[in-house]
C-alpha positions in Angstrom: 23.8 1.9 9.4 23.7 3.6 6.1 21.0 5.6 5.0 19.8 6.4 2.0 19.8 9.5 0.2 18.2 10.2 -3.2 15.4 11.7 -5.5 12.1 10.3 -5.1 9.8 10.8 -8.4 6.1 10.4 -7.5 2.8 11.9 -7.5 1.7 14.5 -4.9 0.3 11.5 -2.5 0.6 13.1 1.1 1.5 10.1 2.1 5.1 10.2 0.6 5.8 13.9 2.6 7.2 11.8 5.7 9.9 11.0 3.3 11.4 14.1 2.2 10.6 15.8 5.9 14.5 15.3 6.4 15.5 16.9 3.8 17.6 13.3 2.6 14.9 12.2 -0.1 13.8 15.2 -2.5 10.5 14.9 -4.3 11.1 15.0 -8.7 6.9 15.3 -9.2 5.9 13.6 -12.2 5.0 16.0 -15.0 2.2 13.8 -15.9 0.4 14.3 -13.2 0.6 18.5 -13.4 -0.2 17.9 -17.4 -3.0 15.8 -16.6 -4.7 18.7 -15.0 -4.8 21.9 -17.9 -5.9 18.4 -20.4 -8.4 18.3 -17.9 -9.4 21.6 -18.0 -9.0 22.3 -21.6 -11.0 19.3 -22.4 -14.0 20.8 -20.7 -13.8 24.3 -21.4 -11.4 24.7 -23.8 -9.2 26.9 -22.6 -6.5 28.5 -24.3 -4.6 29.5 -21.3 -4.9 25.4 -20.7 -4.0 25.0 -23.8 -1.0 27.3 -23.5 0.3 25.3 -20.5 0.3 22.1 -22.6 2.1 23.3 -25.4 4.8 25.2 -22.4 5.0 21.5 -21.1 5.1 19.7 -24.7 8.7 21.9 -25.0 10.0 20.0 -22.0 8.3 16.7 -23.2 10.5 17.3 -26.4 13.3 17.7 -25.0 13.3 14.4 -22.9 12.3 12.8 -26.2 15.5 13.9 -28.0 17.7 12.9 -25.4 16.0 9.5 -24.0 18.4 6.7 -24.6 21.2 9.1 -23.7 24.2 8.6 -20.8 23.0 10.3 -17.9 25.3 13.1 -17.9 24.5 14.0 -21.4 20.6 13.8 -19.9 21.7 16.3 -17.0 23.7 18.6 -19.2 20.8 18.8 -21.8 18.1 19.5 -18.8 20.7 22.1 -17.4 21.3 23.8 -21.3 17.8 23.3 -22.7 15.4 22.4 -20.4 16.0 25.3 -17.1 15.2 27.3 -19.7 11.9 26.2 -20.3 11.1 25.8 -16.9 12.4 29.1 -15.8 10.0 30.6 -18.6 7.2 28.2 -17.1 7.6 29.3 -13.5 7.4 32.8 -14.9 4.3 32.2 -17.0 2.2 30.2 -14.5 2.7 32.8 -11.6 1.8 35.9 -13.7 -1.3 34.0 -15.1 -2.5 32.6 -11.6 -2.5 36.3 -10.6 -5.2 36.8 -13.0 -7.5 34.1 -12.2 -9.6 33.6 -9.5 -7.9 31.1 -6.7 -11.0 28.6 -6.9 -11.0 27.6 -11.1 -9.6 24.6 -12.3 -6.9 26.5 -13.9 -5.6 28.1 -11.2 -6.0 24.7 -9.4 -3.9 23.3 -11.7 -1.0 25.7 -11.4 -1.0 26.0 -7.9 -0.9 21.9 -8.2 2.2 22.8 -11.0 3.9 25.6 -8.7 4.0 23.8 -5.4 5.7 21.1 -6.6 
């Protein structure tokens, strides 16, 4: 018997984390469900640093916008060229703020939600 192996994209439901135990399915979280979570906390307190992360995310948003519709090698070389770059800045970003927030806001709820997956 075969079995599959392949990229699961889906929310951060527990439930899914007997899938990728293995190590055969990987998770690709869903980017709406990490930018739901700063609109959330910029809609009720109107955070910049909320607001930051939306606009950090809106780059990546952007990007898949220009290249929907494209063959999926010219998706993956654009993610690879324009994209890890974005991220990489991201990752950078997120960390060095969640240092400077205390571990119980809603922001830093939001980027340990962002960082873990």
């Amino acid at each position: 018997m075969r079995r599959f192996a392949g990229i699961l994209q889906a929310d951060g439901y527990s439930g899914f984390a007997g899938l990728y135990a293995d190590g055969r399915v990987q998770e690709a979280a869903c980017w709406a469900h990490a930018r739901r979570k700063y609109y959330e906390v910029y809609a009720t307190e109107r955070s910049p640093t909320a607001l930051e992360a939306l606009q950090r995310i809106g780059q990546l948003y952007a990007i898949e916008l220009q290249i929907r519709g494209q063959p999926a090698s010219v998706r993956a070389q654009a993610r690879g060229v324009r994209a890890a770059p974005v991220l990489e800045a991201l990752r950078t970003w997120l960390t060095a703020t969640h240092a400077q927030l205390s571990v119980k806001s809603p922001l830093a709820y939001a980027i340990q939600y962002t960082l873990g997956r």
